[in-house]
PDB file of N, CA, C, O and CB in Angstrom:
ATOM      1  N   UNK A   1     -20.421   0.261  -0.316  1.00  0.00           N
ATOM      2  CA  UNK A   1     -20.030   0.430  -1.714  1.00  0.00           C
ATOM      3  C   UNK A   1     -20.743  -0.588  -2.592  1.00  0.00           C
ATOM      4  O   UNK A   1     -20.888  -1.631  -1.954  1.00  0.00           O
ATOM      5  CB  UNK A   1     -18.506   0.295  -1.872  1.00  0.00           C
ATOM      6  N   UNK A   2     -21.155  -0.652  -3.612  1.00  0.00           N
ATOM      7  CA  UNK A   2     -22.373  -1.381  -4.661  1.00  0.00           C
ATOM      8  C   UNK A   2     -21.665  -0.592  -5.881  1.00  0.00           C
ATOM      9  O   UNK A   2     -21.474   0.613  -6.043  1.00  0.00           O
ATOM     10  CB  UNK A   2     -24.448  -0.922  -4.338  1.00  0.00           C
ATOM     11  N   UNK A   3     -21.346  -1.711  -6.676  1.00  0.00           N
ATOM     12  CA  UNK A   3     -21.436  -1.429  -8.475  1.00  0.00           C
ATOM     13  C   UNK A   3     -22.355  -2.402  -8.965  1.00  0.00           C
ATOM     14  O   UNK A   3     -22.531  -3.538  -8.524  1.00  0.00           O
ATOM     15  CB  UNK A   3     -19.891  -1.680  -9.434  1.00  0.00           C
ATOM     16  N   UNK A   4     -22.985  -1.779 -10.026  1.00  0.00           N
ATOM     17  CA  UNK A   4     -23.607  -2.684 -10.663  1.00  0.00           C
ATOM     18  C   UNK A   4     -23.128  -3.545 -12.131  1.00  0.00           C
ATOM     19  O   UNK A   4     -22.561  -3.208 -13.170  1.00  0.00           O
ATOM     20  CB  UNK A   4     -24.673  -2.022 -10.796  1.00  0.00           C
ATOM     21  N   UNK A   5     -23.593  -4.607 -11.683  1.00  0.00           N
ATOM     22  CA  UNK A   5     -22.767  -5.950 -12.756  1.00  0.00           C
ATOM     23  C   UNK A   5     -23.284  -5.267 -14.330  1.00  0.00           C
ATOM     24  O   UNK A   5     -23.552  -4.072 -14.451  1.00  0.00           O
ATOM     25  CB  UNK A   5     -23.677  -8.163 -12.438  1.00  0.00           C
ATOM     26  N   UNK A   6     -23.349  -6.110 -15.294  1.00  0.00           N
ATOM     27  CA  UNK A   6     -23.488  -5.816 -16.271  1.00  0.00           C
ATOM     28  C   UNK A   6     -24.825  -6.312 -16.459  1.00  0.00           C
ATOM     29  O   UNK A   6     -25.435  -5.799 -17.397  1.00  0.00           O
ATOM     30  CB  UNK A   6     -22.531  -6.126 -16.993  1.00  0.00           C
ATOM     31  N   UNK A   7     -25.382  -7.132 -15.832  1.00  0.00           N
ATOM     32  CA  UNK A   7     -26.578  -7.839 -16.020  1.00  0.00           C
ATOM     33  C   UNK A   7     -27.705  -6.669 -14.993  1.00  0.00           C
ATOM     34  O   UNK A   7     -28.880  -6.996 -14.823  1.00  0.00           O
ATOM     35  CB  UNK A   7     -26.352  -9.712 -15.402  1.00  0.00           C
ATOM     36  N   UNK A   8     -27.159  -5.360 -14.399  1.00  0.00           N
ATOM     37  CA  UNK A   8     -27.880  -4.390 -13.749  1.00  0.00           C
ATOM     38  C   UNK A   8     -28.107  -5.101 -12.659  1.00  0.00           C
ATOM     39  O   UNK A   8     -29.164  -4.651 -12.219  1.00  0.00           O
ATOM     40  CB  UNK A   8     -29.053  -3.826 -14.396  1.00  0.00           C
ATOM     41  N   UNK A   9     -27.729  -5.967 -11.947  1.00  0.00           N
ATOM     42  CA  UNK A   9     -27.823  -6.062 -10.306  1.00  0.00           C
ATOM     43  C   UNK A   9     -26.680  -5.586  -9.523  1.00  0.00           C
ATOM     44  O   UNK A   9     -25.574  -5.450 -10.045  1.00  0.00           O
ATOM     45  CB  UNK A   9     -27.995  -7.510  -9.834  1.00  0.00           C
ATOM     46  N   UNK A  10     -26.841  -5.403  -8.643  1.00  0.00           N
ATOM     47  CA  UNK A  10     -25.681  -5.043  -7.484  1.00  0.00           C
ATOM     48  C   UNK A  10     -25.389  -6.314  -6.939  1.00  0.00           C
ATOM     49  O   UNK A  10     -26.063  -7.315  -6.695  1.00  0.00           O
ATOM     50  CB  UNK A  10     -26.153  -3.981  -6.199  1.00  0.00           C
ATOM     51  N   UNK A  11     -23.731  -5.879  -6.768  1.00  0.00           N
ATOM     52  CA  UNK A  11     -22.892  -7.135  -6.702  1.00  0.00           C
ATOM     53  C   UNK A  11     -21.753  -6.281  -5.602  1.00  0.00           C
ATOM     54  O   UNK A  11     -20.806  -5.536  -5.851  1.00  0.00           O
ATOM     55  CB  UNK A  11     -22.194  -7.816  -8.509  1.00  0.00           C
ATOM     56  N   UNK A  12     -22.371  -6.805  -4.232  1.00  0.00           N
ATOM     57  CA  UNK A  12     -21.983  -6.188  -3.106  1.00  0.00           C
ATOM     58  C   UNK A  12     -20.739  -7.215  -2.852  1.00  0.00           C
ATOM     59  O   UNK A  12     -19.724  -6.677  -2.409  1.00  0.00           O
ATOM     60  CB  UNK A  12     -23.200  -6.040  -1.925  1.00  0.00           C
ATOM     61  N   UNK A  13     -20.679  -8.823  -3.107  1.00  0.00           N
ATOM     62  CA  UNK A  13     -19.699  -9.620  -2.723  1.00  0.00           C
ATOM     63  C   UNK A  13     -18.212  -9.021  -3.522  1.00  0.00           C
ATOM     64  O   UNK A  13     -17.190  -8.638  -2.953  1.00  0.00           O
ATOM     65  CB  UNK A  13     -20.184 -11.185  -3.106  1.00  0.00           C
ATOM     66  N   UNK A  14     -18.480  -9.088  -5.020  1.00  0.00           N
ATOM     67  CA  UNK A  14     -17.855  -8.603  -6.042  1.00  0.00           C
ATOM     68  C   UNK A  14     -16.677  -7.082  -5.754  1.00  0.00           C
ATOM     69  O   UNK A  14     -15.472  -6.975  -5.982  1.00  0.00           O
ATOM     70  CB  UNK A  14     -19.124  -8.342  -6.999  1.00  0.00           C
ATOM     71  N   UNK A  15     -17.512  -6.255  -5.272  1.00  0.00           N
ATOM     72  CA  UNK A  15     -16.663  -5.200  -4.995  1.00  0.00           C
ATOM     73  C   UNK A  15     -16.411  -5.483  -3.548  1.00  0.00           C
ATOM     74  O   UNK A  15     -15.686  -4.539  -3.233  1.00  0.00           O
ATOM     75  CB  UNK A  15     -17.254  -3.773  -5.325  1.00  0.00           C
ATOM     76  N   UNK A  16     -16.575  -6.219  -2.481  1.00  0.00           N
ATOM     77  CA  UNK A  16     -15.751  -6.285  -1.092  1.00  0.00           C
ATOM     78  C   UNK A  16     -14.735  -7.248  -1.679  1.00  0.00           C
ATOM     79  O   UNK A  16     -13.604  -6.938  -1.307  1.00  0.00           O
ATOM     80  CB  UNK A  16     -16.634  -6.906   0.437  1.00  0.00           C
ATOM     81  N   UNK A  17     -14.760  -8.449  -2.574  1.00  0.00           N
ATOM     82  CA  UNK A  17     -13.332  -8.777  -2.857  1.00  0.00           C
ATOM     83  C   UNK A  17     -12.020  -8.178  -3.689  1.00  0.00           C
ATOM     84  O   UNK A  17     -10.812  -8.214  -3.459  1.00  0.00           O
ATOM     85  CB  UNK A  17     -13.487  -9.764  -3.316  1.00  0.00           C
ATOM     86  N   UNK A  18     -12.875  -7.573  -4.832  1.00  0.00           N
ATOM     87  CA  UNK A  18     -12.394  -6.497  -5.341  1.00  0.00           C
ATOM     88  C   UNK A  18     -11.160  -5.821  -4.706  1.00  0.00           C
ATOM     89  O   UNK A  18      -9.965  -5.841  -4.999  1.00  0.00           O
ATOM     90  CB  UNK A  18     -13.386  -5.707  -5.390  1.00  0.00           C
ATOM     91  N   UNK A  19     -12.099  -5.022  -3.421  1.00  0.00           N
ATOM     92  CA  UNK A  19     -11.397  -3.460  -2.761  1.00  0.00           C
ATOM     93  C   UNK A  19     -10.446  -4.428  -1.945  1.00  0.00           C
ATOM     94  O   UNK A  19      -9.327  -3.935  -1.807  1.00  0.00           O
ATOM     95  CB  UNK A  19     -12.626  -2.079  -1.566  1.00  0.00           C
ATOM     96  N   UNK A  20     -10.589  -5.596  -1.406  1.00  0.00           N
ATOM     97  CA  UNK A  20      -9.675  -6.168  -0.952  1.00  0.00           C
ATOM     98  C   UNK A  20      -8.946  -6.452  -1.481  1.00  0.00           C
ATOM     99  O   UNK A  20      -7.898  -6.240  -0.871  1.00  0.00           O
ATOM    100  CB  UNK A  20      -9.802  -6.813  -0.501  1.00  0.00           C
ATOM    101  N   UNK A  21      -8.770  -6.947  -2.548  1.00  0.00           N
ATOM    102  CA  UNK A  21      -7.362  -7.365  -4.069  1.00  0.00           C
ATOM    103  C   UNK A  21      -6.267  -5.747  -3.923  1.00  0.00           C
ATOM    104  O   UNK A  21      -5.077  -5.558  -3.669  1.00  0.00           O
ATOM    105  CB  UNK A  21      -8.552  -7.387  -6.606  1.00  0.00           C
ATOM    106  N   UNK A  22      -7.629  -4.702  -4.292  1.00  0.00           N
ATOM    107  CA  UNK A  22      -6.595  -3.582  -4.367  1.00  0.00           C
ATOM    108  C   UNK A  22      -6.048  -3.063  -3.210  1.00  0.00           C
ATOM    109  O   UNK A  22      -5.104  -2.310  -3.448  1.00  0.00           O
ATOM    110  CB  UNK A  22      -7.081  -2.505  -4.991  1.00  0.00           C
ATOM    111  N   UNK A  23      -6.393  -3.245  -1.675  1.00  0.00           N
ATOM    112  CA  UNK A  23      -5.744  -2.789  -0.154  1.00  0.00           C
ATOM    113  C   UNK A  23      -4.420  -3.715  -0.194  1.00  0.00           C
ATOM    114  O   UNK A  23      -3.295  -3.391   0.184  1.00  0.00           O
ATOM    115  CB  UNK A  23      -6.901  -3.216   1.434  1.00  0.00           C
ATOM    116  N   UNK A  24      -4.915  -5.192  -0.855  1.00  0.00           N
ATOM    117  CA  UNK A  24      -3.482  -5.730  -0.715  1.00  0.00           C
ATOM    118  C   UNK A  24      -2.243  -5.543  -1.306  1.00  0.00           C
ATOM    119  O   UNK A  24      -1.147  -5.585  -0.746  1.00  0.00           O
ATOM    120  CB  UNK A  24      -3.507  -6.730  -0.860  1.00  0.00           C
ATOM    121  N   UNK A  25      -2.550  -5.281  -2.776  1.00  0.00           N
ATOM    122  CA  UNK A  25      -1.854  -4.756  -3.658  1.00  0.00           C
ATOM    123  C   UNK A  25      -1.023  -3.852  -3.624  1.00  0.00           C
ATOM    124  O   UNK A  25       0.173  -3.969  -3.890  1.00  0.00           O
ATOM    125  CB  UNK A  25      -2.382  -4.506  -4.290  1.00  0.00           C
ATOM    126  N   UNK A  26      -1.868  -2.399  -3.130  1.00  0.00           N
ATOM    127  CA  UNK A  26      -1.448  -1.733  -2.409  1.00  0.00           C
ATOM    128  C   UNK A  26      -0.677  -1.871  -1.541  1.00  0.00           C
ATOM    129  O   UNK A  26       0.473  -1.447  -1.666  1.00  0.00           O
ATOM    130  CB  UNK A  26      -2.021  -1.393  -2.137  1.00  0.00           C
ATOM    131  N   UNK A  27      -1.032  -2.402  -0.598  1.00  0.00           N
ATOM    132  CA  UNK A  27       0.109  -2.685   0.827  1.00  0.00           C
ATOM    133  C   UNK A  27       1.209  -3.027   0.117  1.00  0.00           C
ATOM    134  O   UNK A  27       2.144  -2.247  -0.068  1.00  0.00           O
ATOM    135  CB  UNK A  27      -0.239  -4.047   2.065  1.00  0.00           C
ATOM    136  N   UNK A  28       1.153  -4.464  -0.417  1.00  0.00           N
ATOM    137  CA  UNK A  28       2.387  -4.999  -0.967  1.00  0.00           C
ATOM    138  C   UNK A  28       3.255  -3.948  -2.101  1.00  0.00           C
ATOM    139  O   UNK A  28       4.417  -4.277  -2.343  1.00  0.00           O
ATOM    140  CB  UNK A  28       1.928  -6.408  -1.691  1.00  0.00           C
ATOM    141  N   UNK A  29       2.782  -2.890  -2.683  1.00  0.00           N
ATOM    142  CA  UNK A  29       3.796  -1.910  -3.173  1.00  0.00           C
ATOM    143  C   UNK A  29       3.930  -1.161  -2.629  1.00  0.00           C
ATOM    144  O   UNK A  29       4.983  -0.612  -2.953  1.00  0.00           O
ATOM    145  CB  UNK A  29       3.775  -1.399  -4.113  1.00  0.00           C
ATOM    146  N   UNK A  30       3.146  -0.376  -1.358  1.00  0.00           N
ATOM    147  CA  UNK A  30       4.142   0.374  -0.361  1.00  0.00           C
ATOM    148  C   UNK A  30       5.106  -0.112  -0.006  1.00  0.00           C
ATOM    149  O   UNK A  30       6.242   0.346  -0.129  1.00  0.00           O
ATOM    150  CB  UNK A  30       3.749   0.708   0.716  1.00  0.00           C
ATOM    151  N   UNK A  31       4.686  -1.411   0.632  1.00  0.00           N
ATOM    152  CA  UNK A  31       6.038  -2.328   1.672  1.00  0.00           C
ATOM    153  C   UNK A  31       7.224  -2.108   0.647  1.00  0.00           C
ATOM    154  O   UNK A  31       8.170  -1.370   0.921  1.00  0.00           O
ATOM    155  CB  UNK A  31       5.749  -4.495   2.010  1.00  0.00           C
ATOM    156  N   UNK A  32       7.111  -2.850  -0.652  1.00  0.00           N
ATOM    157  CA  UNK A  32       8.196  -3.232  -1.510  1.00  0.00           C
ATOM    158  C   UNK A  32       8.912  -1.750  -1.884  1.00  0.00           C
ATOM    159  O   UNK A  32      10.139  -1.812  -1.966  1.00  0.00           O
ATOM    160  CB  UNK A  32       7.600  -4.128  -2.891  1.00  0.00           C
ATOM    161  N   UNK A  33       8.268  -0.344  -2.136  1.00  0.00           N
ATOM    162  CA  UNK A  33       8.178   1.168  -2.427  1.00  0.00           C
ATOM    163  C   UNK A  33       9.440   1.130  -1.063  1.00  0.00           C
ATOM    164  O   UNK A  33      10.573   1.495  -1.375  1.00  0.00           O
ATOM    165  CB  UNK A  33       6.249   2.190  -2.220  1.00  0.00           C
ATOM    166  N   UNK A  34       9.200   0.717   0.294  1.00  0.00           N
ATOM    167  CA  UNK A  34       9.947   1.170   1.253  1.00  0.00           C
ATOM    168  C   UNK A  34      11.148   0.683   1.559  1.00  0.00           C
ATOM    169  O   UNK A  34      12.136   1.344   1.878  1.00  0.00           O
ATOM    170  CB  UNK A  34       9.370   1.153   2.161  1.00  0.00           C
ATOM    171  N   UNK A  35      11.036  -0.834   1.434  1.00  0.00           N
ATOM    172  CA  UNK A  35      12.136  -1.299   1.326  1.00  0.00           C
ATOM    173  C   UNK A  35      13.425  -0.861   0.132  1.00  0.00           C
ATOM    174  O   UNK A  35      14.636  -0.787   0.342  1.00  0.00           O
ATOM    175  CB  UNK A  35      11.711  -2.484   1.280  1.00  0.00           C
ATOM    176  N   UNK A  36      12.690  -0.624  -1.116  1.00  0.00           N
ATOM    177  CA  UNK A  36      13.826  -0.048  -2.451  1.00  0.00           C
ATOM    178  C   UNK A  36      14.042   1.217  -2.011  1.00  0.00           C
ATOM    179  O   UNK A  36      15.253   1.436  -2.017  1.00  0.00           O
ATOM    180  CB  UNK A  36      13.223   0.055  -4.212  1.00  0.00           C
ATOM    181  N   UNK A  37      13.486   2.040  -1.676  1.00  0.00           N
ATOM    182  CA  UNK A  37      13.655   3.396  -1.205  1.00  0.00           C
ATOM    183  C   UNK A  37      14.452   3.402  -0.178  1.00  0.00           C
ATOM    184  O   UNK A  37      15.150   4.411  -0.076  1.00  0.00           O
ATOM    185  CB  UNK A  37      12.509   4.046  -0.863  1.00  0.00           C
ATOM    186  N   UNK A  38      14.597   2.430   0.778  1.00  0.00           N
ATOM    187  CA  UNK A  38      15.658   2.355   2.029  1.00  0.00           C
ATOM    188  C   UNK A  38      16.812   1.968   1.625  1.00  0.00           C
ATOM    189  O   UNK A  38      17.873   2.370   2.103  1.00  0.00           O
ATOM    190  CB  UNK A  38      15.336   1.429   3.148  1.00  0.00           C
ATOM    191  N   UNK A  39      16.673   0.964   0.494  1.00  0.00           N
ATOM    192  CA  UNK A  39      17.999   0.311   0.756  1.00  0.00           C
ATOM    193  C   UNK A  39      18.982   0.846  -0.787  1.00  0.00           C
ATOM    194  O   UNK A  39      20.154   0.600  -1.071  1.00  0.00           O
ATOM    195  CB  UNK A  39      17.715  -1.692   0.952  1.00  0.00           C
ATOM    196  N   UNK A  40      17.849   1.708  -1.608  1.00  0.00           N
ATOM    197  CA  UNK A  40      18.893   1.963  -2.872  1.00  0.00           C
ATOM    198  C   UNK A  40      19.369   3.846  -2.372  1.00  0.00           C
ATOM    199  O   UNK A  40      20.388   4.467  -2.672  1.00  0.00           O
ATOM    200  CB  UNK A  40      17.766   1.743  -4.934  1.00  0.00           C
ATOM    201  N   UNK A  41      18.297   4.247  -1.634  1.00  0.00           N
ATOM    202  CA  UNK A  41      19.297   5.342  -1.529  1.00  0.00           C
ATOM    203  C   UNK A  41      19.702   5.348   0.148  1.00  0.00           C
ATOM    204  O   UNK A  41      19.070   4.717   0.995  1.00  0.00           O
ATOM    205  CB  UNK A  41      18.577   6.913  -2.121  1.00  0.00           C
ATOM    206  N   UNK A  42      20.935   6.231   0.431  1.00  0.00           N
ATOM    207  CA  UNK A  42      21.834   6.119   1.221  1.00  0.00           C
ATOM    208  C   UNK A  42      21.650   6.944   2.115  1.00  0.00           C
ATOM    209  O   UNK A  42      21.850   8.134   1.871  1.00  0.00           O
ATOM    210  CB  UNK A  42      22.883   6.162   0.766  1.00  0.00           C
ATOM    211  N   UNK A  43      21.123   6.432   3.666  1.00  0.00           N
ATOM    212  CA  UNK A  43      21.044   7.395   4.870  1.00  0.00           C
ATOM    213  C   UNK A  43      21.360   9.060   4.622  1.00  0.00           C
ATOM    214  O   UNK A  43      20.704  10.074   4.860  1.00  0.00           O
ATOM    215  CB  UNK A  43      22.134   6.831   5.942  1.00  0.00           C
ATOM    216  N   UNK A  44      22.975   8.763   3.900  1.00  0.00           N
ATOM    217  CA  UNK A  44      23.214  10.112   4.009  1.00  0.00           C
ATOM    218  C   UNK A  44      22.679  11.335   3.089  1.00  0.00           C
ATOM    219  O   UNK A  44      22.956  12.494   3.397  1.00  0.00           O
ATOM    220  CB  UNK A  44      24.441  10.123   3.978  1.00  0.00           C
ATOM    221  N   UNK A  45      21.929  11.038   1.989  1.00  0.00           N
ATOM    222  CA  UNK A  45      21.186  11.388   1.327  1.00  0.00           C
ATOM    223  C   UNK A  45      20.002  12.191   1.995  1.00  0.00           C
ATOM    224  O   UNK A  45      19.559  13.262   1.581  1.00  0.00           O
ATOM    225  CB  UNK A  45      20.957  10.406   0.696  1.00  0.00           C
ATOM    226  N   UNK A  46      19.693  11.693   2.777  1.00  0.00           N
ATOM    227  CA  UNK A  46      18.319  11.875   3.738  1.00  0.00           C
ATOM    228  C   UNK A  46      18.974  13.289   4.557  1.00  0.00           C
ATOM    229  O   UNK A  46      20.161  13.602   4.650  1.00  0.00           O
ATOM    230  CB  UNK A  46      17.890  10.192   5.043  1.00  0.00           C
ATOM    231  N   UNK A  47      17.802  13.987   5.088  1.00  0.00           N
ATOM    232  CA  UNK A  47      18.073  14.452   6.282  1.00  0.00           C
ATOM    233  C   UNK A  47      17.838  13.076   7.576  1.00  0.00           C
ATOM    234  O   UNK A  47      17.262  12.044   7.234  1.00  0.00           O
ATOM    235  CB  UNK A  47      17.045  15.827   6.415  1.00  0.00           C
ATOM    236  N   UNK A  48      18.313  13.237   8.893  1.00  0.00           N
ATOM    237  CA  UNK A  48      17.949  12.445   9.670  1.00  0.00           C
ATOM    238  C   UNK A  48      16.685  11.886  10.146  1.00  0.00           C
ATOM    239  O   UNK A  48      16.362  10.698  10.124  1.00  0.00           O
ATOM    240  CB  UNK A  48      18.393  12.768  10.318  1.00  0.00           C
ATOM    241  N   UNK A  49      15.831  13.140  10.694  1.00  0.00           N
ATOM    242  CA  UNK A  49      14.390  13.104  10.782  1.00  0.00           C
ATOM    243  C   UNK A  49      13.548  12.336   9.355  1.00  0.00           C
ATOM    244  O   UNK A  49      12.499  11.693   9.351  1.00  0.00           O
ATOM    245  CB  UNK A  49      13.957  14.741  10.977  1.00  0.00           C
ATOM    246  N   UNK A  50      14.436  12.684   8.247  1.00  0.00           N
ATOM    247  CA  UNK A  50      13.548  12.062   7.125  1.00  0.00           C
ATOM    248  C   UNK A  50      13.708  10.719   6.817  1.00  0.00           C
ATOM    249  O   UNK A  50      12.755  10.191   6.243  1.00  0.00           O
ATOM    250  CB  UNK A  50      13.725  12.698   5.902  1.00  0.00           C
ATOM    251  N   UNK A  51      14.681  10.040   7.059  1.00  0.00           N
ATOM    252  CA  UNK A  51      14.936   8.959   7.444  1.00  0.00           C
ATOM    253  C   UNK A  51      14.175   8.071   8.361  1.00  0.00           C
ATOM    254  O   UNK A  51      13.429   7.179   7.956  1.00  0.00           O
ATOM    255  CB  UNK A  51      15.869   9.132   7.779  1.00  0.00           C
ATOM    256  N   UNK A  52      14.410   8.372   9.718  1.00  0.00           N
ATOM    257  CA  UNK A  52      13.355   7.883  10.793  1.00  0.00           C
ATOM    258  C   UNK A  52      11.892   8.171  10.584  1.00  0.00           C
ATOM    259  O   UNK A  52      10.991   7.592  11.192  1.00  0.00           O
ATOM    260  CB  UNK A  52      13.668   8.495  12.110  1.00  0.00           C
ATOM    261  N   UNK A  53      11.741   9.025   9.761  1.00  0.00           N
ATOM    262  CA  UNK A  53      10.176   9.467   9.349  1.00  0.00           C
ATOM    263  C   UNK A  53       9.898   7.999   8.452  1.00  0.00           C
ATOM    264  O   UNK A  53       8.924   7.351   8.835  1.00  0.00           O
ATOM    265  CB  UNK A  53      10.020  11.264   8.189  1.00  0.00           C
ATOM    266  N   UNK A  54      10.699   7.430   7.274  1.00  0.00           N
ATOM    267  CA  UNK A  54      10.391   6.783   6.404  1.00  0.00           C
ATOM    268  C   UNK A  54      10.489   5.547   7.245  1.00  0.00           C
ATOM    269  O   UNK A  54       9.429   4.923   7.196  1.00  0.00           O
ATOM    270  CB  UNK A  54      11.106   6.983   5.197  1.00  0.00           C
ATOM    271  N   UNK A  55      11.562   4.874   8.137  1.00  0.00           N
ATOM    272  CA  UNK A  55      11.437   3.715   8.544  1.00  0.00           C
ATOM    273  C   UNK A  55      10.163   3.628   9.498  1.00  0.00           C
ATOM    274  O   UNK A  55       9.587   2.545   9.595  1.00  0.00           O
ATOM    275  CB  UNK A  55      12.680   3.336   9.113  1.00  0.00           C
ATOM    276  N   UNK A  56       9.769   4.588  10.111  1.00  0.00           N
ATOM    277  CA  UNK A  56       8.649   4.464  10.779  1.00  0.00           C
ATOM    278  C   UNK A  56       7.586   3.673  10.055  1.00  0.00           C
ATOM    279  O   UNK A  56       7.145   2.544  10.268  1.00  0.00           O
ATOM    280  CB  UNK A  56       8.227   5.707  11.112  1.00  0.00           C
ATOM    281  N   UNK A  57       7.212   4.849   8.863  1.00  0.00           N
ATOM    282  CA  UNK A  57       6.065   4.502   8.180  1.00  0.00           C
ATOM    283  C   UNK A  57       6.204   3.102   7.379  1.00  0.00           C
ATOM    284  O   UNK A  57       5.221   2.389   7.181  1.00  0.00           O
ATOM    285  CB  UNK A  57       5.733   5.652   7.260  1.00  0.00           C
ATOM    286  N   UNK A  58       7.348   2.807   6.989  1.00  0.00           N
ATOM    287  CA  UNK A  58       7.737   0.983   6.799  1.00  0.00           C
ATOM    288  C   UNK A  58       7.398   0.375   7.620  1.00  0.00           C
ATOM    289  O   UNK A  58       6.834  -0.633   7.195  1.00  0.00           O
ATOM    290  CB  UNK A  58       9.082   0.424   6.746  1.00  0.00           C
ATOM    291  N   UNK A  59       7.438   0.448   9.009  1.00  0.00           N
ATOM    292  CA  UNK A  59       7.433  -0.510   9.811  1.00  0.00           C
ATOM    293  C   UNK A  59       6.009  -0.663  10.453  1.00  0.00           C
ATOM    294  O   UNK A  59       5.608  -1.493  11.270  1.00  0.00           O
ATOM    295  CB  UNK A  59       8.486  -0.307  10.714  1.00  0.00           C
ATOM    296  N   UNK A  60       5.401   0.325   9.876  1.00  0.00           N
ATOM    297  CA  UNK A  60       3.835   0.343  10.403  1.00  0.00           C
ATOM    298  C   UNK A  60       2.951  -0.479   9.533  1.00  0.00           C
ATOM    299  O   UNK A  60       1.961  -1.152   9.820  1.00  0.00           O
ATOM    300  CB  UNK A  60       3.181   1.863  10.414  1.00  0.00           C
ATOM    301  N   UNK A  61       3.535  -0.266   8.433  1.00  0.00           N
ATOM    302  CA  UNK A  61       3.359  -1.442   7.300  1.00  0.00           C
ATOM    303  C   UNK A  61       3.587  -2.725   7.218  1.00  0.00           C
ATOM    304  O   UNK A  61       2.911  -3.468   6.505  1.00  0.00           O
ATOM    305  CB  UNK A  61       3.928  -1.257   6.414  1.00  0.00           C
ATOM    306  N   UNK A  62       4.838  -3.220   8.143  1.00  0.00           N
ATOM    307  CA  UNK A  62       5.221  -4.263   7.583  1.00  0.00           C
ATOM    308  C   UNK A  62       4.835  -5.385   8.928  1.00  0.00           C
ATOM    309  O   UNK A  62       5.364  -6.491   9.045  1.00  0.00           O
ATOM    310  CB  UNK A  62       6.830  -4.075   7.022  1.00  0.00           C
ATOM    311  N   UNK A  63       3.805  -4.814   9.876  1.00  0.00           N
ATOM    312  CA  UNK A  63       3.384  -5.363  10.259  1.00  0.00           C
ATOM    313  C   UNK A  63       2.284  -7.230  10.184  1.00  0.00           C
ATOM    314  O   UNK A  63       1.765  -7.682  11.204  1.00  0.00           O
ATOM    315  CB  UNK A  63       3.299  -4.402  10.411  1.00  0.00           C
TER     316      UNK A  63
END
């Protein structure tokens, strides 16, 4: 991946820290997305499977 700066060079460091700012970002509002989603609404709300579907995918995250 290469964008070019404003001065017209490619700035390969620039966008690998970049895309890294936004993977983390990311992560950190899934994680936080899963945890509010677990704990404000109520098992019974869920089907079962959809439940264990969601803690899964939390916990693959919160690695």
């Amino acid at each position: 991946m290469k964008i070019k700066t404003k001065r017209g060079g490619d700035s390969i460091l620039k966008v690998n820290s970049f895309s890294r700012v936004v993977v983390e970002l990311f992560l950190v509002v899934l994680v936080s997305g899963c945890v509010t989603v677990s704990y404000h609404k109520l098992p019974s709300q869920y089907s079962k499977d959809e439940f264990i579907e969601i803690n899964q995918f939390c916990r693959i995250f919160s690695i």
